[in-house]
BAPAPA-432411 format. One record per residue (C-alpha): residue in one letter; x, y, z. Coordinates in steps of 0.02 Angstrom, whole numbers, always signed. Example, Ala and Ser with C-alpha at 12.3 -4.5 7.8 and 13.67 -1.06 7.14 Angstrom:
! residues 2
{r A&east +615&north -225&up +390}
{r S&east +684&north -53&up +357}
//
This chain:
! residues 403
{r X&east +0&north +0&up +0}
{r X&east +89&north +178&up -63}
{r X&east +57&north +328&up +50}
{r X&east -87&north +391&up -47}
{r X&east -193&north +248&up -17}
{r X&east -135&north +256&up +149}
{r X&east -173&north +442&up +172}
{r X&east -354&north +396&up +96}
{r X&east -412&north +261&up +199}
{r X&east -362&north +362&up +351}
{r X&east -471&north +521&up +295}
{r X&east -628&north +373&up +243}
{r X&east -608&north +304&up +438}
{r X&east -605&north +492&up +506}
{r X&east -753&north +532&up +403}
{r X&east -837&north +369&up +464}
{r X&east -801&north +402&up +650}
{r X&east -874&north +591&up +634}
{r X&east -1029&north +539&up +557}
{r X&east -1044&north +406&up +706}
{r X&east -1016&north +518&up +840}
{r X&east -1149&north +655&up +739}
{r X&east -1277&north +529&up +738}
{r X&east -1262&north +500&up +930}
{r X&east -1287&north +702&up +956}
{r X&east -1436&north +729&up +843}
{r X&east -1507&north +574&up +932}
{r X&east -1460&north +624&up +1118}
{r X&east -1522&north +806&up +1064}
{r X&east -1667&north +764&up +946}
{r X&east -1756&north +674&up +1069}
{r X&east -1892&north +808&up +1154}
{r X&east -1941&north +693&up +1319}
{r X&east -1748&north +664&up +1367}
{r X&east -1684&north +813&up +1306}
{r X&east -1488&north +846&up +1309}
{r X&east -1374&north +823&up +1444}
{r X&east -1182&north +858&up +1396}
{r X&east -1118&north +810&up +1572}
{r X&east -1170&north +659&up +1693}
{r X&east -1243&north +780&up +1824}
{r X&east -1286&north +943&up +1719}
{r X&east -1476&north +963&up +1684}
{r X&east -1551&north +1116&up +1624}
{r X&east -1652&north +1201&up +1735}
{r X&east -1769&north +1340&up +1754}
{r X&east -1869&north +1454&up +1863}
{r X&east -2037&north +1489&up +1846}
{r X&east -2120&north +1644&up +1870}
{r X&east -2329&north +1667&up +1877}
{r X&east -2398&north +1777&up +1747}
{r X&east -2589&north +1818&up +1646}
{r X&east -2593&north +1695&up +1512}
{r X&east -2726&north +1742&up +1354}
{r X&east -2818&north +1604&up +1318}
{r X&east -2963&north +1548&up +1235}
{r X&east -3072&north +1403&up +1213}
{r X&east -3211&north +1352&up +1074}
{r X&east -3379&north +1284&up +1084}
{r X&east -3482&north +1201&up +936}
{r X&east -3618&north +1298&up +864}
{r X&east -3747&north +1298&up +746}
{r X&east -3795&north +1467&up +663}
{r X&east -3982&north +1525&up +648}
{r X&east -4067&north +1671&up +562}
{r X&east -4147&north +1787&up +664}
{r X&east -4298&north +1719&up +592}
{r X&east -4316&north +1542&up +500}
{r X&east -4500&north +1577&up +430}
{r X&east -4582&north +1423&up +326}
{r X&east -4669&north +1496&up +199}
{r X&east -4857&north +1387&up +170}
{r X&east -4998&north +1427&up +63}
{r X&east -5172&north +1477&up +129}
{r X&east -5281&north +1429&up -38}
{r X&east -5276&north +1262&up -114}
{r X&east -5200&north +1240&up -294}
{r X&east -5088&north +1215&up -433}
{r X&east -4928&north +1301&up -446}
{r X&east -4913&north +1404&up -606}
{r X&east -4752&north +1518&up -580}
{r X&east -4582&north +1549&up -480}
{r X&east -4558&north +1709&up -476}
{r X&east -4397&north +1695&up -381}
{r X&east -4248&north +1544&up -402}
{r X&east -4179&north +1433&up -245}
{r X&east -4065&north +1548&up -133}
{r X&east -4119&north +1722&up -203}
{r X&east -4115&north +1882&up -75}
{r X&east -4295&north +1952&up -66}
{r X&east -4383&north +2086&up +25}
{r X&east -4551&north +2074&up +135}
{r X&east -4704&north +2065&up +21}
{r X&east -4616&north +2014&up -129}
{r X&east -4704&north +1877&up -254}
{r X&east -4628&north +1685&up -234}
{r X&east -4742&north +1588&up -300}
{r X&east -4924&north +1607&up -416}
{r X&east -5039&north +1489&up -393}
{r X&east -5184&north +1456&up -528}
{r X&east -5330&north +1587&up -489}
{r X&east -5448&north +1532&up -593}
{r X&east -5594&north +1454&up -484}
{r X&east -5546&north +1616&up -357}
{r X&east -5554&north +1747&up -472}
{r X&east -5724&north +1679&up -518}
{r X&east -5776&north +1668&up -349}
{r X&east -5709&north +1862&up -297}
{r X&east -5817&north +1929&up -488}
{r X&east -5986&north +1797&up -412}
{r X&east -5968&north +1887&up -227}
{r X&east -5938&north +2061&up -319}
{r X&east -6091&north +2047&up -403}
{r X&east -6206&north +2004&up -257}
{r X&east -6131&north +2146&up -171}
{r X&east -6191&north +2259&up -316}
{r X&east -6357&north +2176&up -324}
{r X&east -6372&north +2193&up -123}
{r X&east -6330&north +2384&up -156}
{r X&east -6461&north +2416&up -286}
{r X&east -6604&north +2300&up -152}
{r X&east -6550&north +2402&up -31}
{r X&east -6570&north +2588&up -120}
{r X&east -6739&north +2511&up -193}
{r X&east -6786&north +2477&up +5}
{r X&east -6754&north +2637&up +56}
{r X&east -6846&north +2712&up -81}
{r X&east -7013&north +2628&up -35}
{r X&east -6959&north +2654&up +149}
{r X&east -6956&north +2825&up +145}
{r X&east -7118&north +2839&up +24}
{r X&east -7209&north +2728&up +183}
{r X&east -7156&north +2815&up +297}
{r X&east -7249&north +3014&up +222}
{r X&east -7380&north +2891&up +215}
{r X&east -7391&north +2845&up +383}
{r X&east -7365&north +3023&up +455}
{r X&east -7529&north +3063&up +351}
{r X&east -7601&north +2918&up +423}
{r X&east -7658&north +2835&up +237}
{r X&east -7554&north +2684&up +277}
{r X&east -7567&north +2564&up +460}
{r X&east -7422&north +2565&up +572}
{r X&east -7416&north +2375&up +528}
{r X&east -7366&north +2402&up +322}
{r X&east -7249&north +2552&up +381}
{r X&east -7131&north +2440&up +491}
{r X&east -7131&north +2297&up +373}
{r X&east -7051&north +2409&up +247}
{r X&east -6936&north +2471&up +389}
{r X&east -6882&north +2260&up +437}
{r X&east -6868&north +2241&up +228}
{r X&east -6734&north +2373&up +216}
{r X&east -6637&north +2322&up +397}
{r X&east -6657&north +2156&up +308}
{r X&east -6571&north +2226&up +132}
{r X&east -6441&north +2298&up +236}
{r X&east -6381&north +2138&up +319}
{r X&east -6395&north +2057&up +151}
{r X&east -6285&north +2186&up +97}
{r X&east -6165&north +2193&up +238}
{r X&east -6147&north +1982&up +219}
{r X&east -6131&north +2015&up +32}
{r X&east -5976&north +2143&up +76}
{r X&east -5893&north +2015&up +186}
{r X&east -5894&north +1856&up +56}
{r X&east -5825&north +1996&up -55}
{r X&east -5673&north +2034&up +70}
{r X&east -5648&north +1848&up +94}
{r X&east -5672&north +1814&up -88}
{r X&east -5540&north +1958&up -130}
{r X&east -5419&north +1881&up +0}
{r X&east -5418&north +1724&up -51}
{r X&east -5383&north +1765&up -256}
{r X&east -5246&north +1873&up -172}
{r X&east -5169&north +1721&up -82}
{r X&east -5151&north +1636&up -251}
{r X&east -4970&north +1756&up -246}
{r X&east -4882&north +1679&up -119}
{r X&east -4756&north +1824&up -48}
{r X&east -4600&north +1832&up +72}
{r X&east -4647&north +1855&up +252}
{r X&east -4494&north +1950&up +290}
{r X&east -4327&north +2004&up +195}
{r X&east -4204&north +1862&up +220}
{r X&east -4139&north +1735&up +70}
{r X&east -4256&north +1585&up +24}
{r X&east -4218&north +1417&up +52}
{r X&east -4261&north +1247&up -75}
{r X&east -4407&north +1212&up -161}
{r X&east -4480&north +1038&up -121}
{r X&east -4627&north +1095&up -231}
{r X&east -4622&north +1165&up -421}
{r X&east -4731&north +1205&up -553}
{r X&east -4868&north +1077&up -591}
{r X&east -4874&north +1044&up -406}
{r X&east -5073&north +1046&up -316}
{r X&east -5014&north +1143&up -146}
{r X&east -5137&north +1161&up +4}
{r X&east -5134&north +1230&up +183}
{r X&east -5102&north +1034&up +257}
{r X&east -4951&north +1017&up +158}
{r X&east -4833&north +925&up +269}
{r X&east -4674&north +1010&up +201}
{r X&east -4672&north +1202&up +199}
{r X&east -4651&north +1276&up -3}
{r X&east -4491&north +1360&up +43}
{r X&east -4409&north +1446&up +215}
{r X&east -4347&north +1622&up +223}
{r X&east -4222&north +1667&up +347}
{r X&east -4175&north +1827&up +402}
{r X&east -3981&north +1837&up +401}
{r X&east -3933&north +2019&up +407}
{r X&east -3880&north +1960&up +571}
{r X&east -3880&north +1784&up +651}
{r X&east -3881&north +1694&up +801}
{r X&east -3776&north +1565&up +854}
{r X&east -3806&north +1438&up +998}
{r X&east -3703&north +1349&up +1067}
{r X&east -3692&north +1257&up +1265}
{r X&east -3555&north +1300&up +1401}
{r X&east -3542&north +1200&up +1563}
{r X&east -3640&north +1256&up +1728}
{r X&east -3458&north +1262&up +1804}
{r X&east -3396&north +1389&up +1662}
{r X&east -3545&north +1479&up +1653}
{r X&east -3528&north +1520&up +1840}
{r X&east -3350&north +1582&up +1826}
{r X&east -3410&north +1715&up +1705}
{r X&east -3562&north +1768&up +1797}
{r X&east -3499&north +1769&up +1991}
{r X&east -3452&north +1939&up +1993}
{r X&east -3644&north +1961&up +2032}
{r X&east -3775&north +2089&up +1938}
{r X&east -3928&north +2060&up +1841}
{r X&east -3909&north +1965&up +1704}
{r X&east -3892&north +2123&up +1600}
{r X&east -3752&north +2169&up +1670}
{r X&east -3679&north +1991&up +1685}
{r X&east -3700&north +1998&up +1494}
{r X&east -3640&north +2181&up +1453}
{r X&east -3471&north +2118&up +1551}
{r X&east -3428&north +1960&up +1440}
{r X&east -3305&north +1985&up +1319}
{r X&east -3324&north +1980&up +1111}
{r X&east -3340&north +1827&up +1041}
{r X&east -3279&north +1762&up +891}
{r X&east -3340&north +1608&up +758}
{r X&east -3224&north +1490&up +673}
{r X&east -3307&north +1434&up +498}
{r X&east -3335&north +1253&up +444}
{r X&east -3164&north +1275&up +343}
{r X&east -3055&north +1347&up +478}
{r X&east -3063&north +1531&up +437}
{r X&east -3112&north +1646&up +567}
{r X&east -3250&north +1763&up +530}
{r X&east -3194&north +1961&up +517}
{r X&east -3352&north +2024&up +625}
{r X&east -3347&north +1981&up +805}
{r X&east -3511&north +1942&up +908}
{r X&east -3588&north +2000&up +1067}
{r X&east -3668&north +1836&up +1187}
{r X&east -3847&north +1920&up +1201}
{r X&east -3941&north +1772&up +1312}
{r X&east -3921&north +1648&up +1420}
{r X&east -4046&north +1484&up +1438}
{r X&east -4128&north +1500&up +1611}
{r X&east -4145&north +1301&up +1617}
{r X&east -3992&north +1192&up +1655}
{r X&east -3995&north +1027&up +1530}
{r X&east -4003&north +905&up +1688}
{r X&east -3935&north +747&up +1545}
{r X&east -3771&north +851&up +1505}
{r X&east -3759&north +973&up +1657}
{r X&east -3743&north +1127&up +1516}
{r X&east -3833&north +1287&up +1482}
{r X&east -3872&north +1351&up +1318}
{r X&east -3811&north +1525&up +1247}
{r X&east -3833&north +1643&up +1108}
{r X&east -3726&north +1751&up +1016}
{r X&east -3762&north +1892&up +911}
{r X&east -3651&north +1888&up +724}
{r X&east -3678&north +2046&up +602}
{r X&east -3683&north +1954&up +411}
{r X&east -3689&north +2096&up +294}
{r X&east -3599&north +1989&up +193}
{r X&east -3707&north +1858&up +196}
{r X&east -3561&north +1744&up +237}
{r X&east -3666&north +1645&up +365}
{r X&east -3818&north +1547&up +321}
{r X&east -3952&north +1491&up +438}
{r X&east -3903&north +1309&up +473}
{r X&east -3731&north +1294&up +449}
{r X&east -3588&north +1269&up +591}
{r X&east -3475&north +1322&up +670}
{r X&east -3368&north +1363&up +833}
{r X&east -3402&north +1472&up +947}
{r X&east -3217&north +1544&up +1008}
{r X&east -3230&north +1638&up +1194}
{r X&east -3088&north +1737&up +1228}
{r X&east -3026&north +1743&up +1430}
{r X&east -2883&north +1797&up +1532}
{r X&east -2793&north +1663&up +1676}
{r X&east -2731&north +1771&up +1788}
{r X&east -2579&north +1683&up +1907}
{r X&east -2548&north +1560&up +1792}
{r X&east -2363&north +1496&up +1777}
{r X&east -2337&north +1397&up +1613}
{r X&east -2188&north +1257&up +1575}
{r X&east -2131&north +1177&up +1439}
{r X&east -2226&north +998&up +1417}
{r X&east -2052&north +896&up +1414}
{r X&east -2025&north +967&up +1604}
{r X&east -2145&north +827&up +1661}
{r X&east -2173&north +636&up +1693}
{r X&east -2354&north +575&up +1686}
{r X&east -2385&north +463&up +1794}
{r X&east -2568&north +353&up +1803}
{r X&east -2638&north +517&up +1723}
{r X&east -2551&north +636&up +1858}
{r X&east -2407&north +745&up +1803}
{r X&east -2258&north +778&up +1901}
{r X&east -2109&north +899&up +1882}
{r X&east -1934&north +892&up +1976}
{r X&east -1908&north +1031&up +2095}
{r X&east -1711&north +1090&up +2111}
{r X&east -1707&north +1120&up +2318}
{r X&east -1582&north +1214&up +2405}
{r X&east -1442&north +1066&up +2421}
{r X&east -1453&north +1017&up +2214}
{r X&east -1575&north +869&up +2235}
{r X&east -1724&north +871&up +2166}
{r X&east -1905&north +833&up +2229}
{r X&east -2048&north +739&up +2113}
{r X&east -2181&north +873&up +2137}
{r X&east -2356&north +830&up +2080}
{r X&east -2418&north +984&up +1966}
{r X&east -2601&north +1027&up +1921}
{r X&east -2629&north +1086&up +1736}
{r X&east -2754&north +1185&up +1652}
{r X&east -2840&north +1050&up +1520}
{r X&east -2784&north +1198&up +1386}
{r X&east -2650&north +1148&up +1313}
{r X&east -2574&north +1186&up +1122}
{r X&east -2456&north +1048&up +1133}
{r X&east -2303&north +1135&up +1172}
{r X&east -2352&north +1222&up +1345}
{r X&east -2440&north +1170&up +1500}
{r X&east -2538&north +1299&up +1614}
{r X&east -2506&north +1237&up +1777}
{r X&east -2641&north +1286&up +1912}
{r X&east -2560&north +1175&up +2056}
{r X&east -2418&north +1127&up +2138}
{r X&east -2289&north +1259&up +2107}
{r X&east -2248&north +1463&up +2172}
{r X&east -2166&north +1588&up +2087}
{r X&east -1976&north +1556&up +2104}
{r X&east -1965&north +1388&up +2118}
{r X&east -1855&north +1307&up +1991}
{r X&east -1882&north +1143&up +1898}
{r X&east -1774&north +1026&up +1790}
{r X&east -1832&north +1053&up +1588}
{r X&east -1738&north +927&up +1512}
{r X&east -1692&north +738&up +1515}
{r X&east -1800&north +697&up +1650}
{r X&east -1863&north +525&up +1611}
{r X&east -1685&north +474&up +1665}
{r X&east -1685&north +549&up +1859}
{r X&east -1760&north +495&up +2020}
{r X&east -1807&north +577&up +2163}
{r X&east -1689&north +647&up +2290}
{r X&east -1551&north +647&up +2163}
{r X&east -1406&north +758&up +2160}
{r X&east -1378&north +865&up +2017}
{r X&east -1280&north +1005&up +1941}
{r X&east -1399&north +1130&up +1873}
{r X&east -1350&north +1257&up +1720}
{r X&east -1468&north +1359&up +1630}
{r X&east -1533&north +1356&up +1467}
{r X&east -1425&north +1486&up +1381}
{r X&east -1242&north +1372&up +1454}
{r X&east -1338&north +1202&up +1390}
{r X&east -1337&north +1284&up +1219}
{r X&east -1174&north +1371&up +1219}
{r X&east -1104&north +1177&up +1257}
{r X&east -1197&north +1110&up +1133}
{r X&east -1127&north +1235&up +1001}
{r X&east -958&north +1193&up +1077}
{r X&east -976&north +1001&up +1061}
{r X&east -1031&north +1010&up +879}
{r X&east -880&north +1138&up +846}
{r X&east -757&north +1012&up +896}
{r X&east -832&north +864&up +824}
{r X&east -826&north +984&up +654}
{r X&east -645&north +1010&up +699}
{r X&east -609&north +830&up +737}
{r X&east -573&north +841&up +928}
{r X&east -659&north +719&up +985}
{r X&east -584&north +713&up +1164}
{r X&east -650&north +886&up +1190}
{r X&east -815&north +869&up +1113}
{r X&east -908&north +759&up +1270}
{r X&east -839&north +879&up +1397}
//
């Protein structure tokens, strides 16, 4: 073998060992549980101080119009026009559907008629009334002939008065044939078209208009949360004025621009799920929202005292999570912790179990018991040794590098 192979295969079995010993640091340090520890006794530690935390939480929710109106029809019939397509915006009193108004239209001219023809009876009566009665002042006529043209023309006014009111009805009815919007909103489907015989014992309504200039959304909280927000006392106005702005993720993800104001509270707690139903008030002048969709509810809140760790400072244990406390000598205590259930997988809020001051062991602490001795260092000299570390195993030195 001449020197040049010689000088090769050394450089290939330097190169080998370096990637070795890089695998073993990106596996000691890529490991988020056990974290890094460059010396036998050094663990990173940290103290913890209490702070507010903002946080929020979402509820589901289902979105309503102000008003969901079904829209029936009051005459029977066949449908003969749409005057409006399947999701249209309309205003109160405008024309969705025509139903045939033949037979009514015959029955509002029949009614009209008797009404004139009560009319003329009636003017005829009153005529020959009158002409009775200068006939019974000068006493050519009996009292008995006078008041039986008196009860003919009370009669011919009834007539007249029944005639007027078949006329009304007859009128309303041939105006029913247009079936019109109840309110401005957007209409829903059409389970019925043209062709269709439509009556006021349809089961289905013909289509629903909902109001959604603005919209409610319900959704339920806990009795416990619920309770939290309203213990500060005051009538339930005032209770209400207080909460914060809410705000209402969309069935993709997005969150809508407009924020809403919680504007009641159910007086009745569900006794099956131990909640209480709420409403929120959304603006939609975009008519973003529609009246059954989804959605959740996001309620904004501020933890006050809340001290917050990183989630590889603990071991859970049979659902209970415990942290090591550094004491005064360089052991360490297992301290059980209480956490908030918030959590965005990075950070717990803990509630429990530690002050303000105390410090706790962050890293590798799946591999340490209680009561041990350790050397703490902070955060900032763990990373300053691990940039040392990989500098000399760059370099080659690997006697320095595990110091």
């Amino acid at each position: 073998m001449n020197k040049q192979m010689l000088r090769t295969t050394i450089t290939q079995l330097r190169q080998i060992a370096l990637f070795a010993v890089g695998v073993f640091l990106l596996t000691a340090c890529g490991n988020s549980q056990g974290g890094m520890k460059l010396g036998d006794s050094e663990y990173a530690v940290m103290t913890v101080n209490s702070s507010s935390s903002d946080q929020s939480t979402s509820y589901p929710a289902t979105i309503r119009g102000t008003q969901d109106i079904e829209v029936r029809p009051q005459v029977s019939g066949f449908i003969v026009k749409l005057c409006v397509d399947e999701g249209a915006t309309v205003r109160k009193g405008q024309a969705l559907f025509e139903i045939d108004p033949t037979q009514y239209k015959a029955a509002y001219n029949q009614a009209k008629a008797a009404v004139e023809m009560a009319q003329a009876n009636v003017s005829t009566l009153e005529l020959t009334e009158k002409n009775k009665k200068e006939l019974y002042n000068k006493s050519i006529i009996s009292s008995f002939e006078y008041q039986t043209a008196v009860n003919q023309l009370a009669s011919a006014r009834a007539t007249l008065a029944q005639s007027e009111a078949s006329k009304v009805s007859a009128k309303q009815n041939l105006d029913f044939c247009t079936v019109t919007s109840p309110s401005n909103g957007v209409v829903g489907t059409f389970p019925y078209r043209i062709g269709s015989l439509v009556s006021p014992s349809i089961s289905s309504p013909m289509t629903t208009v909902s109001e959604i200039g603005e919209v409610y959304v319900y959704f339920s909280m806990t009795e416990k949360e619920l309770l939290q927000l309203t213990k500060a006392g005051g009538t339930l106005k005032e209770q209400l004025d207080k909460m914060p702005a809410v705000q209402l993720q969309l069935a993709d993800g997005t969150m809508l621009d407009e924020k809403g104001k919680i504007d009641a509270v159910s007086g009745v707690i569900d006794q099956s799920t131990g909640s209480v139903s709420m409403r929120a008030v959304f603006p939609n002048d975009k008519n973003i929202l529609r009246s059954g969709g989804t959605g959740n509810v996001v309620f904004p809140y501020t933890m006050n005292d809340i001290i917050m760790i990183p989630q590889s400072a603990t071991v859970e244990i049979q659902d209970k999570k415990f942290v090591y406390v550094l004491q005064s000598d360089n052991t360490i205590k297992n301290t059980e912790i209480q956490v908030s259930p918030l959590s965005d997988g990075q950070v717990y809020l803990v509630t429990g179990g530690l002050k303000a001051g105390d410090k706790i062991v962050v890293e590798g602490v799946q591999s340490l018991h209680d009561g041990q001795e350790i050397k703490p260092i902070t955060k900032s000299e763990q990373a300053e040794k691990f940039q040392q570390a990989m500098k000399d195993q760059s370099e080659g030195n690997l006697k320095t590098a595990f110091n």
